[in-house]
Structures are given as C-alpha cells and as structure tokens.
N, C-alpha and C positions, 0 to 999 in steps of 0.2 A: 682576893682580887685576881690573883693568877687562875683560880678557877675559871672567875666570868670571863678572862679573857681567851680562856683557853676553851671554854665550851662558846664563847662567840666564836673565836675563829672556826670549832668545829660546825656549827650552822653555817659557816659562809663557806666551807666546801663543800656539804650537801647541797647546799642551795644553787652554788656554780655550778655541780655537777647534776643537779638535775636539770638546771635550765638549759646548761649544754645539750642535752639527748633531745633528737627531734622527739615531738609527739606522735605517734604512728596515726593516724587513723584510718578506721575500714569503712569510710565512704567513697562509694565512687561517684567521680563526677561523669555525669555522661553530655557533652552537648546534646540538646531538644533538634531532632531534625525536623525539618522547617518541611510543610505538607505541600504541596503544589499544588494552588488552586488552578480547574480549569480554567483555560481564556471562553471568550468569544467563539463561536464554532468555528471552524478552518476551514478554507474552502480553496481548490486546487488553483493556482492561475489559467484560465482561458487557454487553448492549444488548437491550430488550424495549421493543416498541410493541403498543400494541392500538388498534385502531381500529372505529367502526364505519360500516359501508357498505351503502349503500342501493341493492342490486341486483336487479335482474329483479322486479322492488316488492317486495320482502323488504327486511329488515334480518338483517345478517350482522356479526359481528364477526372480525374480523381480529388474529390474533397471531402474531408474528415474536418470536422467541429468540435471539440468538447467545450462544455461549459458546465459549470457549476449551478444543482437543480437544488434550490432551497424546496422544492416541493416535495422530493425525493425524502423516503425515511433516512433520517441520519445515523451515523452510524457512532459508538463510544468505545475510547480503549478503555485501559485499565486503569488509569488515572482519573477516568469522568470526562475527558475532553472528547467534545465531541466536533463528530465530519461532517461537513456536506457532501453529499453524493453526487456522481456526473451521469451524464447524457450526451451521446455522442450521435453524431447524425452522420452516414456515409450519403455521400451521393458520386454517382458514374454519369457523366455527362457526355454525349455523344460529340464529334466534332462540329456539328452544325446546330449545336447551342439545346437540343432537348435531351430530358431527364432520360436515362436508358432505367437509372437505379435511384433509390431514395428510399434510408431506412432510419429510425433513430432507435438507439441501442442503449438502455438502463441494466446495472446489474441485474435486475430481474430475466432480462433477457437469456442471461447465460447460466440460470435455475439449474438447471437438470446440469451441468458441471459442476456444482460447485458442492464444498460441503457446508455443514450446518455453520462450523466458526466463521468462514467467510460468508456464508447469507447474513450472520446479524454482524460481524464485524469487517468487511469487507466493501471496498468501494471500487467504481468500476475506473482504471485509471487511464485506461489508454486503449488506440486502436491504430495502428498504424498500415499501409502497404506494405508488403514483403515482396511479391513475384506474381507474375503470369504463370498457370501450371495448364496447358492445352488451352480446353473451354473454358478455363475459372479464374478468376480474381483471388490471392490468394493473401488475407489480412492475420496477423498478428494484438493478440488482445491479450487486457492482462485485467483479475480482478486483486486486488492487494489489501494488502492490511494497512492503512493511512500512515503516512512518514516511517517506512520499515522497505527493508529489502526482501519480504516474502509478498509470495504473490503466486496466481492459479496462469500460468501461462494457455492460454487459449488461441483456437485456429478458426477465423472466420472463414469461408470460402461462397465467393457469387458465382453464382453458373452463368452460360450466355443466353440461360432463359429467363434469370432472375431471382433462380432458387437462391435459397440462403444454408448454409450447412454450417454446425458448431461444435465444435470438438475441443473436448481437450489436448492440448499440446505433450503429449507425453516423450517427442522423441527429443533426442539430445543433439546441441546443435554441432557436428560433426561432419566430417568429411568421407565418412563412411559409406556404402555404396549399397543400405542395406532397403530393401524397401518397407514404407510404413505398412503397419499394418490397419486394418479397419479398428476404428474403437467402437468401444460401447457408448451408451447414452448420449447418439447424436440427434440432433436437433436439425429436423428441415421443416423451411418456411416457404411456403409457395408463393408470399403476397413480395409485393417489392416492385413488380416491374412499374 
C-alpha cells in the first residue's frame, strides 16, 4: 500500500509540475490589417477671389473661379481613391465693367511643366494673384498631388496685350536680390484678349 501511495503521490508531482510550466508556442498571432476601401471620388470645395488692382494707372478688378470639373479625367492615388479635377477661369475686368482678359485654365493647360507623375496623378489646385510686375499681371498656380503637401509650383504671367506666359516657379521665395533667370519650356498664348 505504501507503494501505491507513494507512486500516487509521485504522479501528482509530475503532473503539478508539468501543468505548472506555460506551454510555449511558436504561433504568431498577427492582427489582419483592415484594407481601405476607396470612398466616392473627392472633389475640392468651390474657391473665388476678386480683387482689385491698380495697373498701368487704371483700376481693374481681378476674378479667379475654381470649380470642380467631373468632366475632367480624374485622377487616382495609391489606395484606389479617386479626384476630381479643377478648372479655373481668370477673368481682368476693366473699371467700366468690360472683359479686358478671360481664360479658363485645366491641368492640361500647364502640359509642357509638368512631369509624367503629375500628368496622370496630379490635379490642378489653385490659382491665385501675387503682383503687378511693369506690364504684367503676375499669378501663382499650383498643380499637386490630391490631399498632400507636394505640388509643381507655377508662374502665370498676363501681359497688357493679353498674352499669357507659363513657367515654372523655380525660384525660392526669398528676399534675396538675385534676378530670375529666363526658363525653359515656356508657354505663350496669344488668345485671351
């Protein structure tokens, strides 16, 4: 009897001591990360400025439009979600109420700037007034990559004949005293007036 009691008890400290020891295992667990579907395509909120400008001694007022062109190819990032693209319409209006300028401006417009990632993923986001420079109208455009801080900074310029000029923006904005130089691959538009 002291045997069975003594080889029981030796079973119940194997068996404590083994149910003691975790069980290791070599599974990993990994959470499933969760895919983002795209939404609905995005499209920019509406933006309108007027301003007015005091050129070659006139007074002129200045209107810029964008609006979101579902006719426009849209553009996709890298998740699948896709943009609508914009259209922007400048117009210079003389003081006595007629058209001097009137253009509307698609990223296509600004082609010859731009490179191949911003033609297919790139949208045109803005245009604003910056300065009088002598005879010229001197605008600020930007074509960008949809909800991101990169973007083709661009130089609109109207002459006082109605030309249109398009450059890229390569200088830095600085207080420096250096003057621009001429770029390459500029863009003049005779039509406008």
């Amino acid at each position: 009897m002291k045997k069975i009691q003594l080889l029981a008890a030796l079973l119940m400290a194997v068996l404590a001591i083994s149910c003691g020891k975790k069980k290791e295992s070599k599974d990993i667990i990994v959470p499933t990360a969760e895919v983002v579907k795209p939404k609905a395509p995005i499209s920019m909120q509406p933006y309108s400025q007027q301003q007015e400008v005091a050129w070659l001694d006139k007074s002129y007022q200045v209107f810029i439009n964008r609006v979101a062109d579902d006719s426009l190819r849209m553009v996709q990032d890298e998740t699948g979600q896709k943009f609508v693209d914009n259209r922007i319409t400048l117009r210079v209006v003389r003081a006595d109420g007629s058209v001097f300028f009137k253009k509307v401006f698609t990223k296509s417009t600004f082609d010859a700037q731009l490179d191949d990632d911003y033609r297919q993923t790139g949208i045109l986001e803005g245009l604003v007034f910056d300065k009088v420079d002598g005879n010229n109208l001197v605008f600020a455009g930007s074509v960008s990559h949809p909800q991101t801080d990169e973007y083709i900074p661009l130089v609109v310029t109207v002459s006082n004949f109605g030309n249109v000029t398009i450059k890229r923006d390569d200088q830095m904005d600085t207080n420096s005293t250096q003057e621009q130089q001429p770029q390459e691959n500029q863009v003049t538009d005779e039509d406008g007036v």
